[in-house]
N, C-alpha and C positions, 0 to 999 in steps of 0.2 A: 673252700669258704674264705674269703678274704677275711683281712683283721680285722677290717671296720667291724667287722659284721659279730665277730668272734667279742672283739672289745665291747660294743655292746650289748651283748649278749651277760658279759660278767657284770656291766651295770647294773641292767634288770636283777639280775640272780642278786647282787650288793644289795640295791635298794628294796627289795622285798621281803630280803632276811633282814632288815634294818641293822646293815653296817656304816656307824656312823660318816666314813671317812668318805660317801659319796652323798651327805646329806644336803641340801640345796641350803644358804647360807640368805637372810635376806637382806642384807647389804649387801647390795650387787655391788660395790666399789669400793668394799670396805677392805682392812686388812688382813681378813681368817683367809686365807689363801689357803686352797687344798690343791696335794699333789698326790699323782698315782701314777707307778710304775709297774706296767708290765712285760712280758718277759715268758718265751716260750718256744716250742716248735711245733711245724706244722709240716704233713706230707702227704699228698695227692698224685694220682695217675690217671690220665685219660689221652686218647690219640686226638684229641685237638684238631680233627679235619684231616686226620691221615690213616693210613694204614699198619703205624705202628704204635704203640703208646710212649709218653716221656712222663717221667718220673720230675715233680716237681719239689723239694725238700725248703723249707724255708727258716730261718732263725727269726721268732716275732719278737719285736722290743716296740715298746707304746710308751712315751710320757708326757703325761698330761699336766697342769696347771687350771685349776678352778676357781671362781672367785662369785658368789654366788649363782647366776642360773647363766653363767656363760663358760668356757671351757674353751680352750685352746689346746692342741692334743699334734705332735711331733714322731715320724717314726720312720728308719730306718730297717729296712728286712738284709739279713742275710741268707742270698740263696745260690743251691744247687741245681742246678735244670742239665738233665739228663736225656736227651732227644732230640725230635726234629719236629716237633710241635708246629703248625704253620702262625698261631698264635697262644702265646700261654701269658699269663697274666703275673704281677708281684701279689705282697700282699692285703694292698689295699683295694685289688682289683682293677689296678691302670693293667691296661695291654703294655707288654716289655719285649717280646721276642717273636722275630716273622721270619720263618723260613722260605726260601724260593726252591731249594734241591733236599725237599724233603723223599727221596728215593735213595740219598744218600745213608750210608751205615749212622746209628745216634751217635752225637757227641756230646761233650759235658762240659759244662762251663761255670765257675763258683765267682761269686766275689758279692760284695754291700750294694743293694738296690736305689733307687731315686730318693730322695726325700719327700717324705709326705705330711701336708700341713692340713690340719682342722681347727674350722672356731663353729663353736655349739653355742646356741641359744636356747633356752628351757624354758617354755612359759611355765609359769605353776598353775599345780592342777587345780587349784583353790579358783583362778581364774575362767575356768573351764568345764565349771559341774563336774569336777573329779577326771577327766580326760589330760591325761599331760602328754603334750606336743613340742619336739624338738627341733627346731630348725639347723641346718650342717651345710658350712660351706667347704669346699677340700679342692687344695692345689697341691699338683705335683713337680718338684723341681726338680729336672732330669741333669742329675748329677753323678750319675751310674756312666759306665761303658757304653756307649752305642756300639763302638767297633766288637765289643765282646758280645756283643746282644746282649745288655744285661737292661736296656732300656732303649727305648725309641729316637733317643735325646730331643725328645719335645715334652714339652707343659700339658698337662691335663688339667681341664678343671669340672667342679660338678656341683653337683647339690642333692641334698636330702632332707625328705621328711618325714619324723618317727610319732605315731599316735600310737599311743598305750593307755587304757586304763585297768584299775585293779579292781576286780570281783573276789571276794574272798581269797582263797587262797590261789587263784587263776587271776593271768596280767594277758588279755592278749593284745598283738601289737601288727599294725600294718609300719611298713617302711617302703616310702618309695622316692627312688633317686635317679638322675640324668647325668650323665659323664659327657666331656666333650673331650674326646683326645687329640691329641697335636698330630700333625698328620705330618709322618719321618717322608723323605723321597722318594720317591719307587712304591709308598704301600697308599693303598686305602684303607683308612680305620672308621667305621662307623661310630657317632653319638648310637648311644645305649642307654636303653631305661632300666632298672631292675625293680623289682619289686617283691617284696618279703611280706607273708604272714604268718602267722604260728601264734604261740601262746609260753608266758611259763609256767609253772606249778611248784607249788611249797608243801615237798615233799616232808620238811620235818623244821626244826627249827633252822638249821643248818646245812641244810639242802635242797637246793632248786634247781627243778630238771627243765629243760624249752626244747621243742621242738619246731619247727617253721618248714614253710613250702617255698620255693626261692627260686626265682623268673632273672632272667640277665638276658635284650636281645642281642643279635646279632653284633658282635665286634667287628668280624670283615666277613667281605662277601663271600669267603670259600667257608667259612665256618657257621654251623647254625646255630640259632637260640638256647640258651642253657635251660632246661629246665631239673632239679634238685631238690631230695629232703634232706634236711639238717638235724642233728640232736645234740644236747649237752648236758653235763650234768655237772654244777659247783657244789663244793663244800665251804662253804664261808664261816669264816673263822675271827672269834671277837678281836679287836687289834686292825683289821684292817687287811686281814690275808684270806685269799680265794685263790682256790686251786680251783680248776676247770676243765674237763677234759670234753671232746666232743669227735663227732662224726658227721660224713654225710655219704651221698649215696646218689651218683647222677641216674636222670632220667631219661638223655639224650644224649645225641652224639657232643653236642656243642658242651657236655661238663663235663669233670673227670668223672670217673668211672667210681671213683672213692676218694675218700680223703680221710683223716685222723689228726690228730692234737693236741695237745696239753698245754697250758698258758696256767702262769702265776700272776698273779695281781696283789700287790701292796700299796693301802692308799695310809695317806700320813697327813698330816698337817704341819 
């Protein structure tokens, strides 16, 4: 599961237990500035278009800056990749590593991932008959290894759009986004749409579980379309802190085969 995806996932589960520190602000230009930092790991296995599986392990760190219903969100991953994966992804989901002598014995390679930038737009849901709609623009700046494979050293860019509204204690939400990745020499990377639906649930005061169904096409031509269920469960905690732990579970060859996680979130003003 990418971060993006993970990140918003702690939103939803924030903004339903009504934790102040992601409350939409209506002076969009005013100075209540909100900040959230998160902070976690993540770790996935699937054969990526091969015959063996690679072990992907990632350090997630998110921080964000708010200022009514816009949001600008920065993240650096630290990661381990353990194989010979023909494409394995960071963790906001740019494509970072393509083998060609994937018959070769796995090898392992660590070190800090591309830079990843996001600015969010929020309409409010007042706007909307209660439907709140997020617009997300995301650039990647390939400032990772190329020679290590820790990145393609080209720019990705993409976009996304989040519809959610909330039914009692059920929020469900489609998300759908377009990547366009830089195309390194020697590879073909295809544009990719993904697309996410699911729901969360308010499990208690303090607790929201989501689950979703999650579509990614084709990155390159040897690798097929991901298809994936996800789950999560936060404990949000007055103050501003969500602990979150989640799963998923691929459905094809083109996901991993599993994944796991735990992310902390602290939002502050």
């Amino acid at each position: 599961m990418a971060q993006a995806k993970i990140i918003f996932l702690i939103q939803a589960a924030m903004l339903l237990a009504g934790a102040p520190a992601f409350a939409a602000d209506p002076d969009i230009f005013g100075q209540d500035l909100k900040y959230t930092a998160n902070f976690g790991m993540g770790y996935s296995n699937g054969n990526y278009g091969t015959a063996r599986n690679t072990d992907v392990t990632l350090g997630l760190t998110n921080l964000s800056v708010a200022s009514g219903d816009f949001k600008l969100s920065a993240s650096i991953p630290y990661m381990r990749i353990s194989g010979r994966g023909l494409v394995t992804f960071d963790a906001s989901g740019n494509p970072i590593v393509i083998n060609r002598r994937t018959a070769l014995p796995p090898d392992t390679r660590t070190g800090f991932g591309d830079l990843n930038l996001a600015l969010s737009y929020t309409i409010p849901a007042t706007l909307l008959g209660d439907y709140e709609v997020r617009l997300t623009g995301v650039t990647k700046a390939p400032i990772a290894s190329a020679r290590r494979r820790l990145s393609t050293g080209e720019a990705d860019y993409g976009m996304s759009v989040d519809v959610s509204r909330q039914w009692g204690k059920w929020g469900p939400f489609l998300t759908v986004g377009y990547l366009v990745p830089g195309q390194p020499v020697g590879y073909t990377l295809n544009d990719t749409t993904s697309v996410s639906v699911g729901s969360s649930y308010e499990l208690s005061k303090n607790f929201v579980a989501i689950a979703s169904y999650d579509f990614d096409s084709s990155d390159s031509p040897l690798v097929p379309p991901a298809h994936e269920l996800a789950a999560s469960l936060s404990w949000v905690r007055e103050g501003g802190i969500t602990l979150t732990g989640y799963g998923t579970v691929g459905l094809s060859a083109g996901a991993p085969d599993m994944g796991a996680g735990l992310l902390v979130s602290y939002g502050f003003k």
